[in-house]
Every structure is written in structure tokens, then in C-alpha cells.
C-alpha positions as CSV (number, residue, x, y, z in Angstrom):
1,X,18.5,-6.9,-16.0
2,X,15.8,-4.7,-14.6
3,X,13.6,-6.8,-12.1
4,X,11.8,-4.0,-10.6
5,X,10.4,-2.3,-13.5
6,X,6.5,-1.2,-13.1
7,X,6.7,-2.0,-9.9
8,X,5.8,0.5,-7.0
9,X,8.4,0.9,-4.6
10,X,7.6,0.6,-1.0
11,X,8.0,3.7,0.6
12,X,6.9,2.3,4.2
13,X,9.4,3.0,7.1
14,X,11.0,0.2,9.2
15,X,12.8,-0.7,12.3
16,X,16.3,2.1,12.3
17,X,14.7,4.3,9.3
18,X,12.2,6.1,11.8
19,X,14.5,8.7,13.2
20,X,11.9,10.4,15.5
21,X,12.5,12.0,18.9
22,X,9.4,10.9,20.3
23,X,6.1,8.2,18.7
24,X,3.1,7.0,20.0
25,X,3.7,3.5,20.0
26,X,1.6,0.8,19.7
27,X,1.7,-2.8,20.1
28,X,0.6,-6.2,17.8
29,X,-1.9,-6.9,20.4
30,X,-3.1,-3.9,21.0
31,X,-0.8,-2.9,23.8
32,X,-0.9,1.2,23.7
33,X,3.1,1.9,25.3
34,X,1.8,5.7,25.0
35,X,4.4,8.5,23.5
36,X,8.0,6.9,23.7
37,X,11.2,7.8,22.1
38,X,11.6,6.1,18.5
39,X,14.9,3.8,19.9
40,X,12.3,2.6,23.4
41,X,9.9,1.9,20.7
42,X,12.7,0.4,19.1
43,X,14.0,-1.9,21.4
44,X,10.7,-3.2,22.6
45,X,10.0,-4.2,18.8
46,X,13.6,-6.1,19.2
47,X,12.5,-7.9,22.3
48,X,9.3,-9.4,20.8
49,X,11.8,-10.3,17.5
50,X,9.0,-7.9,15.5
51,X,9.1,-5.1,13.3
52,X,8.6,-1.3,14.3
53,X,6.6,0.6,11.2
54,X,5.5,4.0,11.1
55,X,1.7,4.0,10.1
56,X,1.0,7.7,10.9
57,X,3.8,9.6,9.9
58,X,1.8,13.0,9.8
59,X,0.3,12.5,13.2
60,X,1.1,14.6,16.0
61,X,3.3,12.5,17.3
62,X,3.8,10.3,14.5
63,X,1.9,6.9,15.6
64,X,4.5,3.3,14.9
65,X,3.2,-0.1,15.4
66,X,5.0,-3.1,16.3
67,X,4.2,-6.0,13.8
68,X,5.5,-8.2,11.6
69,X,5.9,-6.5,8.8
70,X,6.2,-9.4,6.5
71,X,3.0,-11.3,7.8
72,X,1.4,-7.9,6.8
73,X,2.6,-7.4,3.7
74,X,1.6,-10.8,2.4
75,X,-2.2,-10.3,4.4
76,X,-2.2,-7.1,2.3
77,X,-1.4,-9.0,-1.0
78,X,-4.1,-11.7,-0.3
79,X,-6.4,-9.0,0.3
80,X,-5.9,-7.2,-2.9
81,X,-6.1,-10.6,-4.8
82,X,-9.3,-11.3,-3.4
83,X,-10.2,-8.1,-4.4
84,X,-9.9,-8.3,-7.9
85,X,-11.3,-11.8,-8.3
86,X,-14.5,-10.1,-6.9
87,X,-14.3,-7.8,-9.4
88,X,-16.8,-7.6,-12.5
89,X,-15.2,-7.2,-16.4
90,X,-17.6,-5.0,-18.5
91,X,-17.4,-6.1,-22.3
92,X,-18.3,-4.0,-24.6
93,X,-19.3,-4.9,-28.1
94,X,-18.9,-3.3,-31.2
95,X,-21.7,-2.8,-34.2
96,X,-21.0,-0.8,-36.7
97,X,-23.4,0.3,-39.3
98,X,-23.2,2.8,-42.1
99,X,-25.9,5.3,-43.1
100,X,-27.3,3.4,-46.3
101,X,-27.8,0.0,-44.1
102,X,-30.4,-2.8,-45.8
103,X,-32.7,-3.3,-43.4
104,X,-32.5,-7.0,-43.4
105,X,-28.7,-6.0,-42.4
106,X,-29.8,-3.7,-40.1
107,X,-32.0,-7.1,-38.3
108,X,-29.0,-8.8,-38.7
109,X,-26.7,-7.1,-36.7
110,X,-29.2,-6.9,-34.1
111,X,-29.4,-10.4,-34.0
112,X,-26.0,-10.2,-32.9
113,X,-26.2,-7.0,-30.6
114,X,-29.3,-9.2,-28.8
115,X,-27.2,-12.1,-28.5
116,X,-24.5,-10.0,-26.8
117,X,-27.1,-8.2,-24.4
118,X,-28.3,-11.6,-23.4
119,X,-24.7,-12.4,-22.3
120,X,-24.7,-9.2,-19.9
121,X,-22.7,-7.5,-22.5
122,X,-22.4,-3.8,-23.0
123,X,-23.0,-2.7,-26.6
124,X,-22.0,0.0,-28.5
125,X,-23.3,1.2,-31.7
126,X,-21.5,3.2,-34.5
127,X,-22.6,4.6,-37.4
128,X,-19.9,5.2,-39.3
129,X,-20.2,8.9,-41.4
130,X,-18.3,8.6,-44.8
131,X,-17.4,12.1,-47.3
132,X,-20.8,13.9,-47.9
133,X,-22.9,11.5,-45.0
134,X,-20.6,14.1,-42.2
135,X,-22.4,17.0,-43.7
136,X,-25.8,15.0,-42.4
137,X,-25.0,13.8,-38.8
138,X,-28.6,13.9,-38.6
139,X,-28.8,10.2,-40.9
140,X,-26.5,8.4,-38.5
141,X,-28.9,9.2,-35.2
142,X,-31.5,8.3,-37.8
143,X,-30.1,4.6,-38.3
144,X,-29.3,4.4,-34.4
145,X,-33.2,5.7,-33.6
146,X,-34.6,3.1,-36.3
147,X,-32.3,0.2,-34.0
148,X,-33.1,1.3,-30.9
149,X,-36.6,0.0,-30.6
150,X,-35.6,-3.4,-31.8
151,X,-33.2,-3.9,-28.4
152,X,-35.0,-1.6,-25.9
153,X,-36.5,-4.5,-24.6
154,X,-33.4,-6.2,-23.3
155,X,-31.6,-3.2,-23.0
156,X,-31.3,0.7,-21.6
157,X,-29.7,3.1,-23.7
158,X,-27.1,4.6,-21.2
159,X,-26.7,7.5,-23.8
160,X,-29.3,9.3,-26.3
161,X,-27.1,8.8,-30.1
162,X,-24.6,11.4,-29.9
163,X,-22.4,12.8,-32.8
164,X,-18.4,12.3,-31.9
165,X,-15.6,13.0,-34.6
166,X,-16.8,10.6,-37.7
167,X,-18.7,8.2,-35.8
168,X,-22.4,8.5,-34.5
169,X,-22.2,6.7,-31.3
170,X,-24.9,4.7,-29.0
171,X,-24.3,2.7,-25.6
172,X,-27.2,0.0,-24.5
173,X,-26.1,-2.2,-21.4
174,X,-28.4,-5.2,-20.5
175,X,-31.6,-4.6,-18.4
176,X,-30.7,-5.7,-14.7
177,X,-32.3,-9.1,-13.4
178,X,-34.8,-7.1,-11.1
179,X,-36.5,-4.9,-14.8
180,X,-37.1,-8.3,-16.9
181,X,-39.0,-9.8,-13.7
């Protein structure tokens, strides 16, 4: 059984794996000991029952802190936790549409586009380019150009219709709070 898959090792250096003739050593408290051999440095860790960790390793001389390096660890993990519950999602939704569109389906899937925009949704829209239509990219900006008024009011058109592989693509994100005001 592999637990450790998709993890990323640690690769920080602990207690008797920094093999350095000489550190600038510092302490949890912010006690500078100045440069000191790696076993002083060492020893002084074992004293406080504390861990020595190399935080500098390309410094000249490489700088060690004594800490404890599981207290860290978990701050670290907190930290990154908070992070990402912090952090916003973008959604993006998907219309398609086709180059011979009805125009009462063309207000439909606006309907539906708006709706989405309202929910501080990204949207994208595709016109979808079948056979002879590909010989005629010009008819899917056309359909995306005859849309784009109906949303520009709620929306901004992050990109002008552009013309990628089959599709004729167009991205509106909702209007920020500070526009509709």
C-alpha cells in the first residue's frame, strides 16, 4: 500500500542532517548565538528539548533556527487552510449556440446566460461551426455580436468573439458592484 502517493516530500533539514562546519544560528525567541559550529548549534537545540532546522541553506553561512519544528509545520498547515477558504471559485458557464439560431432561442439562452451573470458567474459563449458554416467564421461572430448587446448591461466582454478550432468563442464576466452603482 502506497500512503504517500501525491504527496510532496519534505525536503527540510533537521537536527543531525545539517552537516555544516559552521551556521549562523538563531534562536525561537529571537536569541542571535552569531556564527557557531553546526553540533554547538546542535546541542543548544538539545538543551531547550527543540529542533535545529536549516532555513537558509544558500546563505553565506547557511542561517539554522532553533524551533519546534512540529508546532511549525502544523502553523504552516493552518495557514495554508485558511488560505484557500479565502479563496474565490470562478464558474464558468457554458452557452452554446449554432449559426442558424431562432431568435426567440437566441432570447432564451440569454435568459439563462443573465441569470448566471446575476449569480457572479463567468460565461462563455460558443458558437458551434458545423461542415460548410467553418468556411464562414464570419456567421458565428455574427450570432455572438447580435447576443452581446442583450448582456452588456450586466456584463463586460473580457474578450472581442474570437475564432478557435470549430468553435467561435466569447467570455462576459459580471459587472463589479462599484459599475452597476
Amino acid at each position: 500500500m502506497n500512503r504517500g502517493r501525491g504527496r510532496k516530500k519534505d525536503e527540510t533539514k533537521l537536527n543531525e542532517d545539517i552537516r555544516l562546519p559552521e551556521v549562523r544560528c538563531m534562536g525561537d525567541d529571537g536569541t542571535q548565538y552569531g556564527i557557531i559550529s553546526s553540533d554547538e548549534a546542535l546541542d543548544i537545540a538539545r538543551e531547550k528539548g527543540l529542533d535545529l532546522v536549516l532555513i537558509a541553506p544558500t546563505a553565506k553561512p547557511p542561517v539554522v533556527k532553533i524551533m519546534d519544528y512540529g508546532k511549525f509545520k502544523y502553523q504552516e498547515e493552518k495557514k495554508k487552510k485558511e488560505a484557500k477558504k479565502k479563496q474565490k471559485k470562478i464558474e464558468v458557464k457554458e452557452i452554446k449556440l449554432s449559426v442558424k439560431i431562432a431568435d426567440n432561442d437566441v432570447n432564451y439562452k440569454v435568459k439563462h446566460a443573465r441569470e448566471f451573470l446575476e449569480a457572479g458567474k463567468h460565461v462563455k459563449f460558443r458558437v458551434f461551426l458545423r461542415g460548410r458554416e467553418m468556411a464562414n467564421p464570419q456567421a458565428g461572430k455574427d450570432v455572438l455580436n447580435r447576443v452581446w448587446p442583450m448582456v452588456e448591461d450586466i456584463g463586460v466582454k473580457e474578450n472581442e468573439p474570437k475564432f478557435e478550432g470549430r468553435y467561435v468563442n466569447m467570455l462576459v464576466t459580471p459587472k463589479k458592484d462599484k459599475e452597476k452603482k
